[in-house]
Wavefront OBJ file of the C-alpha trace (Angstrom):
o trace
v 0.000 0.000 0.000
v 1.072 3.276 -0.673
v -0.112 6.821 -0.540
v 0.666 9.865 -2.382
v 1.742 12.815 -0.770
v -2.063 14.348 -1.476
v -3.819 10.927 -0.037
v -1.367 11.680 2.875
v -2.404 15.043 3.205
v -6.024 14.009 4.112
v -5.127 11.145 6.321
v -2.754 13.559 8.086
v -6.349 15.659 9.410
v -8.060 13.076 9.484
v -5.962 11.227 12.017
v -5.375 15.005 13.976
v -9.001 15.283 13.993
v -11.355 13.234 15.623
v -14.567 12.535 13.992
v -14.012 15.304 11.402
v -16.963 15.316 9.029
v -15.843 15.889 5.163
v -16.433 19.376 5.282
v -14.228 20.131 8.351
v -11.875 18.124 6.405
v -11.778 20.468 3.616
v -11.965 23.029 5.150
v -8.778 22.387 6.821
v -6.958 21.269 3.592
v -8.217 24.720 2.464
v -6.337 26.422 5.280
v -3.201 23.939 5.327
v -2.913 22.819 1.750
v -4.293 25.371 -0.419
v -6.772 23.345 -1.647
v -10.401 24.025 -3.052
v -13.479 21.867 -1.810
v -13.333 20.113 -4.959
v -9.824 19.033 -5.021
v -10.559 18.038 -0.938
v -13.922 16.156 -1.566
v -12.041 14.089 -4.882
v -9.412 13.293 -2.299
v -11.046 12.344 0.420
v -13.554 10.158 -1.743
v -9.961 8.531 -3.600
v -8.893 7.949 0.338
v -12.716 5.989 0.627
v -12.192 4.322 -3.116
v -8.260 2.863 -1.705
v -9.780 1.734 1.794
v -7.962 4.252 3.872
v -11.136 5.793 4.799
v -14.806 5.155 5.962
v -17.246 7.435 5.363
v -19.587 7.120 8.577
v -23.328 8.568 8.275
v -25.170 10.920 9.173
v -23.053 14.097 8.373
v -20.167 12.385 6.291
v -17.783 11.701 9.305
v -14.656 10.718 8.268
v -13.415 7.368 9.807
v -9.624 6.394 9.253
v -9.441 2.480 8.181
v -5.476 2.187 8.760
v -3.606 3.907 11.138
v -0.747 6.043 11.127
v 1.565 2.992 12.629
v 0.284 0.670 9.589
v 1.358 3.320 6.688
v 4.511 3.879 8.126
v 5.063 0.345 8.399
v 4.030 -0.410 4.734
v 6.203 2.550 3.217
v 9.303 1.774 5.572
v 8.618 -1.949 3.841
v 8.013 -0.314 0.159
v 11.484 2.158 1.073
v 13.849 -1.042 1.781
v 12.617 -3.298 -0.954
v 12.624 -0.065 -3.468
v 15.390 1.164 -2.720
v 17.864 -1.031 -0.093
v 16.864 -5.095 -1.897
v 14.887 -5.433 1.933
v 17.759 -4.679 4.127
v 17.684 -2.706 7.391
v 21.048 -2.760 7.786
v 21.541 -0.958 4.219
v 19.397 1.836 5.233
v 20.993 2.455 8.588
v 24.581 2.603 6.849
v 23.181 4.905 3.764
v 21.913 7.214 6.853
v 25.363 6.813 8.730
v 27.600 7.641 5.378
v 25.004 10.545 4.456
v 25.879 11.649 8.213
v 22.326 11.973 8.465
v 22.187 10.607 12.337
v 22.709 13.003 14.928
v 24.960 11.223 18.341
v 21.100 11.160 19.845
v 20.022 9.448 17.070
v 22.916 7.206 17.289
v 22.582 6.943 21.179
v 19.126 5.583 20.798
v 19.778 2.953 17.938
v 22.438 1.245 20.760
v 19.597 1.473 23.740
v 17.483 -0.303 21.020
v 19.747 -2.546 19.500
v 20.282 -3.603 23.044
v 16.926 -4.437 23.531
v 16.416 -6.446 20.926
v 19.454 -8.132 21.963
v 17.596 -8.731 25.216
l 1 2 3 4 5 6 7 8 9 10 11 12 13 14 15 16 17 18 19 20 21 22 23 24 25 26 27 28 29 30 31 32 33 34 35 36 37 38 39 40 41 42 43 44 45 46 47 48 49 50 51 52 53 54 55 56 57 58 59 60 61 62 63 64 65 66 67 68 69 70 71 72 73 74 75 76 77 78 79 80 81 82 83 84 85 86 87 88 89 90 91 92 93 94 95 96 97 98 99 100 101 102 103 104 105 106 107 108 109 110 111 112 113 114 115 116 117 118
C-alpha cells in the first residue's frame, strides 16, 4: 500500500481530527494545503475508493481504516525493498555515510539494539 503525498495530506487531518466530518476536512486542507473543496472532496472520496477511509453517516464523518503505525510500516517496507533489496542494515549505513544521524540518534539505535538483543 502506498499513498501519495495528497492521499497523505487528508489522512494527516483526518488522524489530527477526531470525527471530522468531510467538510471540516476540507476546510482544513483549504487552510493547510491550499486546496479548493473540490480538489478536498475528490481526495477524500480517492482515500474511501483505496480503503484508507470510511465514510460514517449521518453528516459524512470521516473514519480512518489504517492507522498512522500501519502506513509507516508499509512505506518503511516499500522504502527497503525499493530502494535497499529489503535490508535494514543498508538503510541504517546509507543514513550513517550521508551523516544523516545526529549522536542522539545514534545513542538511541544502541539502547534499542540492546533491547532487541535482550
Amino acid at each position: 500500500m502506498h499513498l501519495t503525498l495528497a492521499e497523505r495530506k487528508v489522512m494527516e487531518t483526518v488522524w489530527a481530527g477526531e470525527n471530522m466530518t468531510a467538510k471540516e476536512v476540507a476546510a482544513s486542507l483549504m487552510e493547510t494545503a491550499r486546496w479548493s473543496k473540490t480538489t478536498s472532496y475528490t481526495m477524500i472520496t480517492r482515500c474511501i475508493q483505496k480503503g484508507y477511509l470510511m465514510r460514517q453517516d449521518p453528516h459524512f464523518v470521516c473514519v480512518p481504516k489504517v492507522s498512522r503505525e500501519e502506513v509507516s510500516v508499509w512505506e518503511t517496507e516499500e522504502l527497503l525493498e525499493n530502494n535497499f533489496h529489503g535490508s535494514a542494515d543498508l538503510l541504517v549505513a546509507s543514513l550513517v555515510e550521508q551523516k544523516k544521524l545526529s549522536k542522539d540518534d545514534i545513542d538511541k539505535l544502541y539502547r534499542l539494539m540492546e533491547e532487541i538483543k535482550d
